[in-house]
N, C-alpha and C positions, 0 to 999 in steps of 0.2 A: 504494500500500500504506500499509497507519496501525499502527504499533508503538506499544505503551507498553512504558514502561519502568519500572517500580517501583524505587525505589532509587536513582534518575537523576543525587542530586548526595551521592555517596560518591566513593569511591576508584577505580571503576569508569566510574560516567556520563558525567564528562566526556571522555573518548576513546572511549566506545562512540558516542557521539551526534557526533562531530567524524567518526570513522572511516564512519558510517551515513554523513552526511549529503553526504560527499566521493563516498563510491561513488556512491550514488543522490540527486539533490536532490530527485526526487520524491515520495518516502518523507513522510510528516506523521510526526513524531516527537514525542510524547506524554508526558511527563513525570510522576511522582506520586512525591512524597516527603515524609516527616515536616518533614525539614528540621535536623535535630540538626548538619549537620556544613554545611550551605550556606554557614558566615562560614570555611570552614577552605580558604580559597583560597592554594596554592603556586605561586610562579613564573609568575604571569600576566599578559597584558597587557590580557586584556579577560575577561569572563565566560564559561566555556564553556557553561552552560548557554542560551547563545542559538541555540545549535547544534538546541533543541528548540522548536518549534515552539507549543507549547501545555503548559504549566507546571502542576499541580497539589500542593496543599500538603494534606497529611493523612494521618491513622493507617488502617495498612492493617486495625489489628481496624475500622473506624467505614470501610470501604471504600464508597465508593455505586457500583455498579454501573452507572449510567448512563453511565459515561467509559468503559464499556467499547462503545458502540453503535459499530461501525461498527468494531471495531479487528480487525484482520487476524493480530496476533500482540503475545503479549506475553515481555514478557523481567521475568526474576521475578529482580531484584537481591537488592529489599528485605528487610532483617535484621538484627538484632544479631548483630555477624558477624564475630567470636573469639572466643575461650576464656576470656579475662580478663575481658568483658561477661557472657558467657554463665554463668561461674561466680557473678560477684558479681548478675544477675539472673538467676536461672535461670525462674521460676515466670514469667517475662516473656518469655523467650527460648519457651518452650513457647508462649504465646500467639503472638506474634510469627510466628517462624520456621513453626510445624509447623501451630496451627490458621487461622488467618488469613492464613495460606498456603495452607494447603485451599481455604478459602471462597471468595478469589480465584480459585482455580483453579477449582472448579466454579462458580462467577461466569461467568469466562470461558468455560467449555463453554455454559452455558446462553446467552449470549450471541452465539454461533457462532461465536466465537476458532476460528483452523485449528489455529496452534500454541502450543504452553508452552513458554517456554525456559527451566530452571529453573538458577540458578548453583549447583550441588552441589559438594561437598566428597572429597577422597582420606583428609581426616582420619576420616572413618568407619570406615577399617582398623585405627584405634588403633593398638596396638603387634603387632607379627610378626615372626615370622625372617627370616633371614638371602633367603627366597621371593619376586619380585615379585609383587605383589598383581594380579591379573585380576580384571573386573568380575564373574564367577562365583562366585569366592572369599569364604569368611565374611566380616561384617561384624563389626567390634568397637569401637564407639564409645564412648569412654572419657570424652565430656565432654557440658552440655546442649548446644553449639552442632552437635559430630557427629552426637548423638542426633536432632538436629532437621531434621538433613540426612537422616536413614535413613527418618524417617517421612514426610516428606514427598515425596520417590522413592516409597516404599509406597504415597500417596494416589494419586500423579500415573497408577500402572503402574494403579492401580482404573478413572480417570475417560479413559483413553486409548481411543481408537477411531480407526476410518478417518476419524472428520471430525474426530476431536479428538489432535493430533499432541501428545506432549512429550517433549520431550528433555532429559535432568539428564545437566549437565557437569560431572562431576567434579575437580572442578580441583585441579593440582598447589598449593604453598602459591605467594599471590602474592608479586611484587616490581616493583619497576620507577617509576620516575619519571612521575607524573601531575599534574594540576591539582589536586586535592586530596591531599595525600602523606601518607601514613601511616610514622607509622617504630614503629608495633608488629610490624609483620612483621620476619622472621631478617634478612634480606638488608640490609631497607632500615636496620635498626636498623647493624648493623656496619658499614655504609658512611656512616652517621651522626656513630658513636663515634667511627670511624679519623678523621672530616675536625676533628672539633670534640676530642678528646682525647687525640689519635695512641697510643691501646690498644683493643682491642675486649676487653668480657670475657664468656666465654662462662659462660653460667649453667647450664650441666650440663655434663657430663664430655666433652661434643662429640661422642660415639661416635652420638647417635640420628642417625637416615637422615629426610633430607627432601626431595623433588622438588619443584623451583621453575619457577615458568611467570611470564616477564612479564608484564605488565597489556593489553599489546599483545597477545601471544598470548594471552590468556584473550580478550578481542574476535574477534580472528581465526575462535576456535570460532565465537562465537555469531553471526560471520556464514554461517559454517557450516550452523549450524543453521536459521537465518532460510529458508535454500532448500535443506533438507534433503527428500528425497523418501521416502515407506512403505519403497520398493524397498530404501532404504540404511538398514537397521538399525530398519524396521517403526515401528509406529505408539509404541511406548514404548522407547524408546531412555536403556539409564544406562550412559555412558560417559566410562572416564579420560581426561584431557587433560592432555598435557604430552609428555614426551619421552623414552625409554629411556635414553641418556643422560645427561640431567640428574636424574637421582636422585644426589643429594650427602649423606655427614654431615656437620653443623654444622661441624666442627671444618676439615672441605676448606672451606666455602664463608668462613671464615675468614679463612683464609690466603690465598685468592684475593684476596679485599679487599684483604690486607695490602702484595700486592704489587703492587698497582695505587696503592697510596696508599702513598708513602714515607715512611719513618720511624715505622712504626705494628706496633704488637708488639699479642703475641695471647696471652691470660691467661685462663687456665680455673680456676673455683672447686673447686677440689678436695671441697669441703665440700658441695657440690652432692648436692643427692637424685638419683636418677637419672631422669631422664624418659623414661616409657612411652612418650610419644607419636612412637614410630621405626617407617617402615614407608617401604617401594621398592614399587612401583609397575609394572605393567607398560602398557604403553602403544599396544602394536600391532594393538589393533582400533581403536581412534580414525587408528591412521595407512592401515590398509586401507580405513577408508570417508570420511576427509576428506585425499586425500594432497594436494589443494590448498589447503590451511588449518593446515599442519602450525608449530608454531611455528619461529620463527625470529630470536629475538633471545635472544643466549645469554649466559652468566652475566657474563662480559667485558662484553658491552654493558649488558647493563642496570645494571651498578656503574658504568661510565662516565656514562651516564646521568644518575643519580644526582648522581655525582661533577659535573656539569654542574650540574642543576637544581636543589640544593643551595648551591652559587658562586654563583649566581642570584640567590639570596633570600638572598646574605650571614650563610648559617647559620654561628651559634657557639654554641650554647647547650648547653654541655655536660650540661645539667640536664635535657636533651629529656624525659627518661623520665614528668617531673612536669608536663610543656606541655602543650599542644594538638593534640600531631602523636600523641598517643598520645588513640586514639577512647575508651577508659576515661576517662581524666580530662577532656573534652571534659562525659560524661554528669555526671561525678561534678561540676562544677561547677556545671553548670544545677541540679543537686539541691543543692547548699550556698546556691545563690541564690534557691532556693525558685521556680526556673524551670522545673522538670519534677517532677511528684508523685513516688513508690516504685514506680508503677506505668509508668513512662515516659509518661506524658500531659502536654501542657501544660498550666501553671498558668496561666488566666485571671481 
């Protein structure tokens, strides 16, 4: 079988392609990436990217079609892929994420891809009551990065057939300790705070609702998916991933840090606007048609994790917010250096 993987060396790539190539070594695992975050290596002792087989560097609007001959399935990473990118580039994120994610996609069908595995988003619910959200249920996407996730579920359900399979996994919000580590996500950021300034502070009032999936369980799905059959959830498949359960407010997932890490107190801005972005989740069609890929490393573990691979790499830098662990200021410097144009292309 020959996988690509767009997106390959983000926060994702390097344990999808380690976790691929463990199961199956027969598998040719196929790589394609900008490359924006390829120097933002945590914790490692050698390159995970070796795990893929054949490496390619470039922008998915400027995609050449030819790397797709012969590929079996692809796995669609690639994106400007938060809310803090997605607002400060928005007119990018639209190219980006929604159209040149089409074009790939129908790329791929024209090139007789069986399947699309699309990494879709739960932030599309925007804000809701008190309801777990069903993949039935309205959509309310309240940001470019959500918006871009609805449209392109809309292309994929257009181009989906018996030969052309795709699957968009909803994913709960990530966490979890990887080779490239992000600490703009909730989890990773307050297991950050507690180690390097023993206070976590939360930036809204902590009442919003958020479901968290480790970076492991987000792989889990998409092995999932990889040998997923029509019979199980038909030929266009948009399904939550994560866990009934781990639907948390801010303010729980907090505390849990807190107490996993001693002597760390928990400070909410009272001054805080309130953030829309709260919604619960329900999760039990993903557990009736993958009950063997159900996640499994829960909130405890993955701030342990953390807590580990963190100690690792001798983190102290209590100023993380303005570093390179945050994918925002990663872009924003390549643009101060006049290393990436306004339009996210490289400066040659």
């Amino acid at each position: 079988m020959k996988i690509l993987v767009t997106g390959n060396t983000g926060y994702i790539g390097p344990v999808l392609g380690g976790r691929i190539k463990a199961s199956n070594n027969n598998i040719k695992l196929i790589g394609y990436d900008t490359g924006f975050f390829l120097h933002c290596l945590t914790a490692v002792d050698c390159s995970p990217d070796l795990n893929y087989d054949v490496q390619y560097y470039g922008d998915i609007r400027k995609f050449d079609k030819t790397i797709l001959n012969g590929v079996d399935v692809v796995i669609h990473l690639a994106a400007i892929s938060n809310d803090p990118m997605g607002n400060n580039f928005s007119d990018v994120t639209d190219e980006i994420n929604s159209k040149a994610s089409e074009e790939i996609a129908k790329k791929s069908k024209e090139a007789g891809v069986k399947k699309f595995i699309f990494a879709s988003s739960c932030s599309m619910y925007g804000s809701t009551d008190n309801n777990k959200k069903k993949e039935s249920d309205s959509l309310n996407p309240l940001t470019a990065y959500a918006k871009s996730k609805v449209y392109m579920e809309k292309a994929l359900e257009a181009l989906s057939d018996n030969n052309f399979q795709a699957t968009c996994l909803r994913y709960s919000t990530a966490c979890g300790m990887t080779e490239r580590l992000r600490l703009d996500l909730v989890l990773n950021d307050f297991v950050a705070s507690a180690l390097c300034t023993g206070n976590i502070e939360i930036l809204s009032d902590g009442t919003p609702w958020r479901p968290l999936i480790d970076v492991q369980d987000m792989v889990r799905a998409i092995e999932w998916a990889i040998v997923r059959n029509n019979d199980c959830g038909g030929n266009f498949l948009a399904v939550n991933v994560g866990k009934n359960e781990w639907n948390y407010q801010v303010i729980d997932v907090a505390n849990t840090v807190a107490r996993m890490i001693p002597n760390t107190t928990v400070s909410i801005n009272k001054n805080a606007t309130s953030d829309k972005r709260s919604y619960q989740v329900d999760f039990s069609l993903y557990e009736s048609l993958a009950p063997n890929h159900l996640p499994q490393v829960s909130l405890e573990q993955s701030i342990g994790e953390l807590i580990t691979g963190l100690n690792k790499m001798n983190f102290k830098d209590s100023d993380f917010r303005e570093s390179e662990m945050m994918r925002l200021k990663v872009l924003q410097n390549y643009l101060n250096k006049n290393i990436l144009n306004k339009k996210l292309y490289w400066v040659k």
